[in-house]
LUMKOL-659293 format. One record per residue (C-alpha): residue in three letters; x, y, z; residue number from 1. Coordinates in Angstrom, 3 decimals. Example, Ala and Ser with C-alpha at 12.3 -4.5 7.8 and 13.67 -1.06 7.14 Angstrom:
BEGIN
+------+----------+----------+----------+------+
: resn :     east :    north :       up : resi :
+------+----------+----------+----------+------+
:  ala :   12.300 :   -4.500 :    7.800 :    1 :
:  ser :   13.670 :   -1.060 :    7.140 :    2 :
+------+----------+----------+----------+------+
//
This chain:
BEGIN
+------+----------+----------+----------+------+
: resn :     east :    north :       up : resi :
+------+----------+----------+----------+------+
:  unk :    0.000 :    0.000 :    0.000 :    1 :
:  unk :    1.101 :    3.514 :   -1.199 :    2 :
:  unk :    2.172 :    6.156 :    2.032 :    3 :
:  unk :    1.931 :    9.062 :   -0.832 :    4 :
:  unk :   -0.584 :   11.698 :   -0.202 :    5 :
:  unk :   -3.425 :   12.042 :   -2.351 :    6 :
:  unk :   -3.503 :   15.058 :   -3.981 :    7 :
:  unk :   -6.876 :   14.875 :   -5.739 :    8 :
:  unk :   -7.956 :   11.733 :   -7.341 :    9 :
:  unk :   -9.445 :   12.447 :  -10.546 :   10 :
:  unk :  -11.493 :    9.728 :  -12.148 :   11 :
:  unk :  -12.345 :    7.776 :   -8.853 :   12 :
:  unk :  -14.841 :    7.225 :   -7.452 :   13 :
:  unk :  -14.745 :    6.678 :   -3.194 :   14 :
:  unk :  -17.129 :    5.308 :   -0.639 :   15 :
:  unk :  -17.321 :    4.722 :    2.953 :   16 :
:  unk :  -18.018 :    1.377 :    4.346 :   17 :
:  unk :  -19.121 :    1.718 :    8.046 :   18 :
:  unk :  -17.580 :   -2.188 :    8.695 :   19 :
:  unk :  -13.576 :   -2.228 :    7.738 :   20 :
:  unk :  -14.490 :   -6.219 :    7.742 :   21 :
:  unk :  -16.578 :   -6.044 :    4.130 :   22 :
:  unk :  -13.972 :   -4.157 :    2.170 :   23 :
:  unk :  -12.295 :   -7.252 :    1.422 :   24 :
:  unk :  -15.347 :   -8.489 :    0.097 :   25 :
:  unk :  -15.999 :   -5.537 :   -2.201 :   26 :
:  unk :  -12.356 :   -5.085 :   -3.454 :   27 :
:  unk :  -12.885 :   -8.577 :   -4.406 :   28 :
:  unk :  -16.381 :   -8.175 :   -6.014 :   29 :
:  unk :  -14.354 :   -5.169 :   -8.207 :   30 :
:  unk :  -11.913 :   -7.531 :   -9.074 :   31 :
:  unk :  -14.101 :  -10.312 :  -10.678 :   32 :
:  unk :  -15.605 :   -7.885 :  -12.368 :   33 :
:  unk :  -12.559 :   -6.971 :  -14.264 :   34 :
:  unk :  -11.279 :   -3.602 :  -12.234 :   35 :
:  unk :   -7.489 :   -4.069 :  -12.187 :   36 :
:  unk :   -5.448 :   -3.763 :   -8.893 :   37 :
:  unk :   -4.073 :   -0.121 :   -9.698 :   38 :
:  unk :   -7.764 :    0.679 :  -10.226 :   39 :
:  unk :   -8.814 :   -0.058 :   -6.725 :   40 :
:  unk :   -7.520 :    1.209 :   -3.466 :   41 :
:  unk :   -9.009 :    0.049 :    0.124 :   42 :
:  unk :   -7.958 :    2.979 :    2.965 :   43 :
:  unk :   -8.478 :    2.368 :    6.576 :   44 :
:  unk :   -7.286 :    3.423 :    9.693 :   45 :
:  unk :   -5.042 :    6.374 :   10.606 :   46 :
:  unk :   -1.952 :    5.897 :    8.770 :   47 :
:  unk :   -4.475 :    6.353 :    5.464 :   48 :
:  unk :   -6.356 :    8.829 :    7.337 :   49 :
:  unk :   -3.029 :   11.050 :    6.922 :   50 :
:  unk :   -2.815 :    9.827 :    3.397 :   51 :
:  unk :   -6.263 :   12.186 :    2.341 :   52 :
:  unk :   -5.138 :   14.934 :    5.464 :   53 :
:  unk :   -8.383 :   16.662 :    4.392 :   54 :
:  unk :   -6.485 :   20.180 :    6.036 :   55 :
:  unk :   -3.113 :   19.539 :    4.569 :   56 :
:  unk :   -2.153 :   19.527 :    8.687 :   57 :
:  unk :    0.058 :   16.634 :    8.564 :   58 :
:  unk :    1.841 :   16.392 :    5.205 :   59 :
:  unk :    4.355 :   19.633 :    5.410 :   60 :
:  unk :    4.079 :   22.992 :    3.537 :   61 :
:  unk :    3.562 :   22.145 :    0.433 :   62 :
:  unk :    0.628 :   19.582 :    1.019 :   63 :
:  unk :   -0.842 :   22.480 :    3.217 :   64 :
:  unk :   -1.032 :   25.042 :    0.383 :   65 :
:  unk :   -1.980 :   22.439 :   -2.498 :   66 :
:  unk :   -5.477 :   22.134 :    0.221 :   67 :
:  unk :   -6.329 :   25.793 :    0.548 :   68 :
:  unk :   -5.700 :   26.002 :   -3.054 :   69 :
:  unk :   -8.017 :   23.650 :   -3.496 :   70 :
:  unk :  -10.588 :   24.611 :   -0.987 :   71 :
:  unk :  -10.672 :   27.964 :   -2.436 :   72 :
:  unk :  -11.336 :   26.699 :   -6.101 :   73 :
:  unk :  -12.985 :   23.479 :   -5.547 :   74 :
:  unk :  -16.059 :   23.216 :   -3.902 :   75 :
:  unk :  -15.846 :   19.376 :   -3.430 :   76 :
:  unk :  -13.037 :   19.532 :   -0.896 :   77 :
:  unk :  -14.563 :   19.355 :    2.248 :   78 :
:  unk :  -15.064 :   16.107 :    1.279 :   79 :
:  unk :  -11.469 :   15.081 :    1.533 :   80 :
:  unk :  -11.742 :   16.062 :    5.198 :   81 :
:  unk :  -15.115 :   13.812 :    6.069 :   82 :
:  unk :  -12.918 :   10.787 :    4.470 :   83 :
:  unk :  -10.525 :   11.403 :    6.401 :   84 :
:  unk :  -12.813 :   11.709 :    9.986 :   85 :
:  unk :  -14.290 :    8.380 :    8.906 :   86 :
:  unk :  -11.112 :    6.472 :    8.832 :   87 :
:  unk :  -10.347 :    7.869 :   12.135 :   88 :
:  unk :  -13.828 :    6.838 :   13.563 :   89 :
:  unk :  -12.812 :    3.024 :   12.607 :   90 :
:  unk :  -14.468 :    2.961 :    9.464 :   91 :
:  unk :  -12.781 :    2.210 :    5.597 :   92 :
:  unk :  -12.663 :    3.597 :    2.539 :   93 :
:  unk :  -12.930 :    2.350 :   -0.928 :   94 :
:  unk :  -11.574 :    3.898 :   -3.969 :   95 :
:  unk :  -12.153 :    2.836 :   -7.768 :   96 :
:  unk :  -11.012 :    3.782 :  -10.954 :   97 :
:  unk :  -12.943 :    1.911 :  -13.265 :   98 :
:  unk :  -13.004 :    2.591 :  -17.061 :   99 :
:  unk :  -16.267 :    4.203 :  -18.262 :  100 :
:  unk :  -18.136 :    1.057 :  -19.652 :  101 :
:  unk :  -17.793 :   -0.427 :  -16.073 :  102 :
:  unk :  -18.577 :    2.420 :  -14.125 :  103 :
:  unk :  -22.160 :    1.974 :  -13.186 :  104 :
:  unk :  -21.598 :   -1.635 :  -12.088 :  105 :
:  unk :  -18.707 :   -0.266 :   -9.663 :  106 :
:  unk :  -21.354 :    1.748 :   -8.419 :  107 :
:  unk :  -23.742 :   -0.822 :   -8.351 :  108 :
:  unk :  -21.185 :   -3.324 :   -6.689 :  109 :
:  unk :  -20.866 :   -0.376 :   -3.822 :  110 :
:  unk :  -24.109 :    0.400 :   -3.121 :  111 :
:  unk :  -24.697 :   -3.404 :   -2.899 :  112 :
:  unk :  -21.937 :   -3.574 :    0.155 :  113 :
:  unk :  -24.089 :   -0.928 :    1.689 :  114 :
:  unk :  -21.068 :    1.888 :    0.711 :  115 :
:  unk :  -22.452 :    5.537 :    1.155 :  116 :
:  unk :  -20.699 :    8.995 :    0.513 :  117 :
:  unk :  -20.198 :    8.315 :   -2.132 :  118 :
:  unk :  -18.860 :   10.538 :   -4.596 :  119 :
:  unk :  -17.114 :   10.119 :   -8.174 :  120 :
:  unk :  -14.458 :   12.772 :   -8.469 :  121 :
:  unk :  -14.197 :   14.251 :  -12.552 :  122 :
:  unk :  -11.131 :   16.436 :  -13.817 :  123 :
:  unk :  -13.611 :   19.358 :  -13.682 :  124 :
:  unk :  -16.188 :   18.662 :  -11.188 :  125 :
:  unk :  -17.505 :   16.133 :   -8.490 :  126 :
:  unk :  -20.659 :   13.974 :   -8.886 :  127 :
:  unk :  -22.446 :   13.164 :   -5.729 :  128 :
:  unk :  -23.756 :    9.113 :   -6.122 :  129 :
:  unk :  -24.951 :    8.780 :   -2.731 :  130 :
:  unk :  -24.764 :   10.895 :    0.330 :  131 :
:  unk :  -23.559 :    9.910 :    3.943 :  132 :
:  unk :  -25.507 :    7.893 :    5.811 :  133 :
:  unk :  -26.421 :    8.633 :    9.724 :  134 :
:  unk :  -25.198 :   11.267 :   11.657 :  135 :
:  unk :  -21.970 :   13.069 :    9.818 :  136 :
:  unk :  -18.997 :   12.843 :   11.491 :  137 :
:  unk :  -17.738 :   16.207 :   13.150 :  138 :
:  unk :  -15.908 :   18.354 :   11.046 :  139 :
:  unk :  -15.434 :   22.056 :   11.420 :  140 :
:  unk :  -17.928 :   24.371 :   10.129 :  141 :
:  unk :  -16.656 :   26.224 :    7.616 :  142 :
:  unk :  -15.479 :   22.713 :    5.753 :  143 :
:  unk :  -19.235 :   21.307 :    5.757 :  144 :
:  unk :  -21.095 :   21.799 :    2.322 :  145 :
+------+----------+----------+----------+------+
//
C-alpha cells in the first residue's frame, strides 16, 4: 500500500463502508468484475487517514497550500476532510477507478456492500452518487457543504 498523499484523485470514485471487515469483500467483487489492482484502493485506519489529510495539517508545507488552493477553487473539498474523519472513527474507505463502460456496475457493486458517501471525483467537477448515511462525522464548520 502507497504512504503518498493524495492530492486529488481524478477519475475515482470513493465510498465509505461503516464495517472495515466487508472491504475485502468488495475489493474482491471489483476484481471479478474486471477492475485491475491499480484501479482499486481500500484505505483504513489512521496511517491512510493522513494519506487524504483533508487540512493539509500533517503532510508539510507544500501539502498544506496544495489544500487551501483547493478549498478555495474546488467546492468538493470538504469532502477530503469527512474521508478522512471516517477512517479515524474506525471505518474504511474504498476507492475505484474503473473505465467508463464499467462504471455503473462499480457503483452498483458499492451500493450493494451498503457503501455511502459516495462521490465520483471528474477532472472538472464532483458527482455526488450517494450521500452519507447517519449522523456526519464532526468536522469544522466552515469545511461542511
Amino acid at each position: 500500500m502507497s504512504s503518498r498523499f493524495i492530492g486529488y484523485p481524478t477519475g475515482w470514485i470513493l465510498g465509505v463502508i461503516d464495517d472495515p471487515a466487508d472491504v475485502e469483500g468488495v475489493d474482491a467483487e471489483l476484481a471479478s468484475a474486471g477492475i485491475e489492482g491499480e484501479d482499486r484502493m481500500i484505505l483504513s485506519g489512521p496511517d491512510d487517514a493522513r494519506r487524504l489529510d483533508g487540512l493539509g495539517r500533517e503532510s508539510g508545507f507544500l501539502a498544506r497550500m496544495h489544500r487551501i488552493t483547493q478549498f478555495l477553487a474546488m467546492d468538493q473539498m470538504p469532502d477530503f476532510l469527512v474521508y478522512e474523519v471516517a477512517l479515524r472513527e474506525g471505518r474504511a474507505a474504498i476507492g475505484v477507478r474503473p473505465p467508463d463502460p464499467k462504471r455503473a456496475a462499480a457503483v452498483e457493486t458499492l451500493k450493494r456492500h451498503r457503501a455511502h458517501f459516495i462521490n465520483r471525483f471528474g477532472a472538472w467537477s464532483t458527482e455526488e452518487v450517494l450521500p452519507w448515511r447517519g449522523p456526519m462525522p464532526e468536522i469544522p464548520q466552515l469545511m461542511r457543504r
